[in-house]
N, C-alpha and C positions, 0 to 999 in steps of 0.2 A: 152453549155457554163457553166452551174450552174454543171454539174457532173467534168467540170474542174478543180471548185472552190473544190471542194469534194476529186480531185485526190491531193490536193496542200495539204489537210486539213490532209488529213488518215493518213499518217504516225504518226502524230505526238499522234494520240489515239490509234496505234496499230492494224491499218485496213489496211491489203492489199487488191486494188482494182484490181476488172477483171471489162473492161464496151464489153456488147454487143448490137448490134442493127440491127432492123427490120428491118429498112426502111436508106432511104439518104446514102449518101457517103463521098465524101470527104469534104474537106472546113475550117475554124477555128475552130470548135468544136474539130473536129479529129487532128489536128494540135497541137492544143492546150495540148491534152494528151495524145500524142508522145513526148511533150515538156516536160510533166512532167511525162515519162517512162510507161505511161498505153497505149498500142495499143488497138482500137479497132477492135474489131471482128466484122464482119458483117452475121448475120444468118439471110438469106434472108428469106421473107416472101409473099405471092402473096395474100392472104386472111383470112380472120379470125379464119374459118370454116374448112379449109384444112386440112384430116390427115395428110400428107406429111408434111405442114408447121410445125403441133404441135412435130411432128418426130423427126425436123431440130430443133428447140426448145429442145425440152427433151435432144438431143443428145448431145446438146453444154451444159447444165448445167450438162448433166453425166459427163463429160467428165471435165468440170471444179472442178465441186464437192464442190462448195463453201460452207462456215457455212451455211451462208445467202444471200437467193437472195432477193434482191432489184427493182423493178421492179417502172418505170414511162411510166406513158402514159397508155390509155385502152388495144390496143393491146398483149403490154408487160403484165400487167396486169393480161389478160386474159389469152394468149398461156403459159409466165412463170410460173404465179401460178398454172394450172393443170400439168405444167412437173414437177413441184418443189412438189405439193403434189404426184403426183405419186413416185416420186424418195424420200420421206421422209425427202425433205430439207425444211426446214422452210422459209415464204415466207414473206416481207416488201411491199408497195407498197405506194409511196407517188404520191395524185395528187394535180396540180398545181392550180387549177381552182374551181370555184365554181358555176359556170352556163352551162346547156345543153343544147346542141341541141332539140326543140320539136319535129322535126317531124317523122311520124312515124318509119322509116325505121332507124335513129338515135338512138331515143330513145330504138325500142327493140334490138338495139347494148349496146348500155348504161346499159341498164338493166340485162345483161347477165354479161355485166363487172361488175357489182357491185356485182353479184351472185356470181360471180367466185372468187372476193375480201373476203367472207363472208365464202366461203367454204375454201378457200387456206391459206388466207393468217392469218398469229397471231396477225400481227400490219397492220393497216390502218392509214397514216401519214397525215394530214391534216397541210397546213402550217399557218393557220391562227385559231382562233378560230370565227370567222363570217363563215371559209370554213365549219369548222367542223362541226356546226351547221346547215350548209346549205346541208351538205351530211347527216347528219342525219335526215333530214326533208323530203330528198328527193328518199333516197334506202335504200334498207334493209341490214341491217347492227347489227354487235353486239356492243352497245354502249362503254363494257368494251374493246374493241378494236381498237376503232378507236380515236387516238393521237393529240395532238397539237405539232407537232413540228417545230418551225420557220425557214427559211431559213438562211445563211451567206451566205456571199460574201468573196471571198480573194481578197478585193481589198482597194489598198495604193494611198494615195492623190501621186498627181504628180508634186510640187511645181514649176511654171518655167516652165513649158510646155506649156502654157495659149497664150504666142504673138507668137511663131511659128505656134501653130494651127490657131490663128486668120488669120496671115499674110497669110497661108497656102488657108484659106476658104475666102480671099477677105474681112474678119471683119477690120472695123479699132481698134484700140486701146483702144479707150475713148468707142466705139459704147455700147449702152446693149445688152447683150447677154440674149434671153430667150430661154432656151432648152428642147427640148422633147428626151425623149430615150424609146420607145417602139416599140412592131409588130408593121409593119403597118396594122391595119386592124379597121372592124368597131367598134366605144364604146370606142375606146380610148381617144375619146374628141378633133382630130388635128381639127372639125370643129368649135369649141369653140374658141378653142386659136388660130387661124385665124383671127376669127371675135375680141376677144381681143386686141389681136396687133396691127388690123388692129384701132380698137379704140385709142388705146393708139398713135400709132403714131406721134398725135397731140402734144402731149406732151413730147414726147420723138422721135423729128426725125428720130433720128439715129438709133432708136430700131430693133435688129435683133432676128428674129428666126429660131433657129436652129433647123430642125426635122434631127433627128437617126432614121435609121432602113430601113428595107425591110419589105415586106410584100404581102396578096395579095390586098392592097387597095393602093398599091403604087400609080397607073396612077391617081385614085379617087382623093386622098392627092397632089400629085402633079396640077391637075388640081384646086383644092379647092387654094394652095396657089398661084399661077399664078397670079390673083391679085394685090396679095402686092411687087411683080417683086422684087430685089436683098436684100427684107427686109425678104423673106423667101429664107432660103439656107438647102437646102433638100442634105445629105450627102451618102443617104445609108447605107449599113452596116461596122462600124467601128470596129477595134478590141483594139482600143487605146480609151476606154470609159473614163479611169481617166485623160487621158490630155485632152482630148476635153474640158471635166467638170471642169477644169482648166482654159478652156476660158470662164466661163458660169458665168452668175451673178446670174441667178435663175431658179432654175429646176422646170419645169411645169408637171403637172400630171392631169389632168381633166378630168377623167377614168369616165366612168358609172358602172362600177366592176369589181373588182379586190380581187385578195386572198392575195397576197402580192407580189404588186409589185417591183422587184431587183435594181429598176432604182432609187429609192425612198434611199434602200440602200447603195449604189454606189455612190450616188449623197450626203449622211452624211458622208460619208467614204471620200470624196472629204471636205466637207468642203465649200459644196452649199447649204444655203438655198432653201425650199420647199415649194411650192403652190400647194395643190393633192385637191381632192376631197374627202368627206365624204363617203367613201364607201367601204363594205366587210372590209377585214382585214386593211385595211390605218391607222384608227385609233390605232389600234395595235401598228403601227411605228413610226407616228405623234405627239407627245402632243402639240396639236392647240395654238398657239398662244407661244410657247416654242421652240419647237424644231423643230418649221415648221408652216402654216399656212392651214387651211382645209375650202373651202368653201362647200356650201350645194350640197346635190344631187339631182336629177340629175345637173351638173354643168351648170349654164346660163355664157355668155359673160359679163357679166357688171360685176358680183359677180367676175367674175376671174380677168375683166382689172382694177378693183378695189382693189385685191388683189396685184397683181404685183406691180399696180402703187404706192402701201407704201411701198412697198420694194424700187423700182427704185431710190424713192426720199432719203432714208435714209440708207447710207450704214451702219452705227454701227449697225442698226436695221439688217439688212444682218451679221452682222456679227457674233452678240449677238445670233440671231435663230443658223448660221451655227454651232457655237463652241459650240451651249447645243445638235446638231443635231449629231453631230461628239463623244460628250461626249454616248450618247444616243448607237450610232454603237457599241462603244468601250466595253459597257456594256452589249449589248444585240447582235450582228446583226454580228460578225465578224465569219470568216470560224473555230476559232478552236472552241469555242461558240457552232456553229451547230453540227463539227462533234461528241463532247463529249456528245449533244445529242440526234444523233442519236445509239453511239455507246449503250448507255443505253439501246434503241430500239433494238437495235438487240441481245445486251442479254437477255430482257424479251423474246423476239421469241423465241431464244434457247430455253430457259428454260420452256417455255412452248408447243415448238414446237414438229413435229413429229419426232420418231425417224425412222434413215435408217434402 
């Protein structure tokens, strides 16, 4: 979805994009950028290790010949950067994340991808600087290479979309909207803000929360909010994020770590006040108490039903956060923002890259 926001962005810096991919298939991602004229190509892959794989690799970047390849995710990472250095193309590689797997069999996967970053690639893009410092702490790495570059979003508030999704999802009108927009998986915080809600209740009958997304902790998440029966409405994956955020009074985030989460952006871009967690890159996006609100880490339930419930009570106060949160997007966080910095990125590669 974030290489969507990147096909909507390139034109306008002078980037034509080609995307290819490993792994998955069809769905909104792929949809999405057929929508906006970039097909993707699928260069299947069965293991990391494979000559044949790195073959099917090298063969699809000969064959494209791009300035620059760009490369997310370890896999990509690893097979594109040894085709791109054998082919004399200069190599990018941005990751999302800032915590590993430890166990063995991960890790010396991990460690090979980071090798391969070191050898191939000229820029190493980190999107936060807590990531950055955390991949530096953690792999080998040449320092003058590896980047801070923040993500953007293309995404526009949706004024007016807010009572058809409610009416849509059985919310009443008046109800509070508290929403989550992430994987579903473990560390995201859904069993905090459960137990949150399920506090605040008291005070706020009508209080609804909304969980976004798939994942694989879905049945977990679903089972965790069962409980609170039609005060949690578990929607799956949407591709209408800004009108949902439309219906939403205040976007929750109670992460255990995170490099920089999109939803945080999306949710300024909307024009939601924010309740995240203190951690990894948040602060980056957050100014506590301005443009959002940051309890501690790891996030406990009281610190977060505490958080909401001053928002709940005070819309100006919801509103005053939204409008410095939205000034915030507008300044730092928006898709042409990114792509003008990555385009920098890709001409220091050039110009320091290999030649064919």
């Amino acid at each position: 979805m974030l290489l969507g926001d990147l096909a909507a962005g390139a034109p306008a810096a002078g980037i034509e994009l080609s995307v290819a991919h490993l792994h998955g298939g069809e769905g909104p991602p792929a949809d999405r950028l057929r929508q906006l004229g970039v097909a993707p190509t699928r260069v299947p892959i069965y293991s990391l290790f494979g000559p044949r794989d790195l073959r099917r690799v090298r063969s699809h970047v000969a064959t494209v010949q791009p300035d620059v390849l760009h490369t997310h995710l370890g896999y990509s990472d690893f097979l594109g950067g040894i085709a791109a250095r054998s082919l004399g193309i200069p190599a990018v590689s941005t990751l999302h994340v800032m915590e590993w797997e430890r166990d063995p069999r991960s890790w010396t996967k991990l460690e090979l991808m980071a090798l391969a970053r070191t050898a191939c690639c000229q820029r190493v893009i980190m999107v936060s600087e807590a990531a950055r410092a955390s991949y530096l702490s953690a792999w080998p790495a040449r320092r003058d290479r590896v980047v801070t570059v923040p993500n953007g979003v293309a995404a526009r508030p949706m004024p007016g979309a807010g009572p058809a999704i409610r009416a849509e999802l059985g919310i009443g009108p008046s109800d509070p909207v508290v929403a989550m927009l992430t994987v579903l998986r473990e560390g995201k915080g859904h069993a905090v803000a459960v137990e949150a809600v399920a506090t605040l209740r008291e005070r706020f009958p009508t209080l609804r929360l909304l969980i976004l997304g798939e994942g694989p902790a879905e049945a977990d998440i679903r089972a965790l909010a069962a409980p609170l029966g039609d005060a949690a409405v578990l929607t799956g994956h949407r591709t209408d994020v800004m009108e949902v955020l439309d219906a939403t009074d205040v976007l929750l985030h109670p992460s255990r770590v995170d490099a920089l989460p999109t939803a945080l952006l999306e949710a300024m871009a909307a024009g939601v006040p924010v309740v995240a967690s203190r951690v990894g890159g948040i602060p980056e996006i957050i100014e506590d108490g301005r443009s959002g609100m940051l309890v501690a880490a790891p996030p406990a339930a009281g610190e977060v039903a505490e958080a909401l419930g001053s928002l709940l009570v005070d819309p100006s106060r919801r509103r005053a956060l939204a409008a410095r949160g939205r000034a915030r997007f507008e300044a730092s966080f928006t898709v042409d923002a990114w792509v003008r910095r990555l385009r920098k990125v890709y001409e220091a590669a050039i110009a320091n890259g290999p030649r064919r």
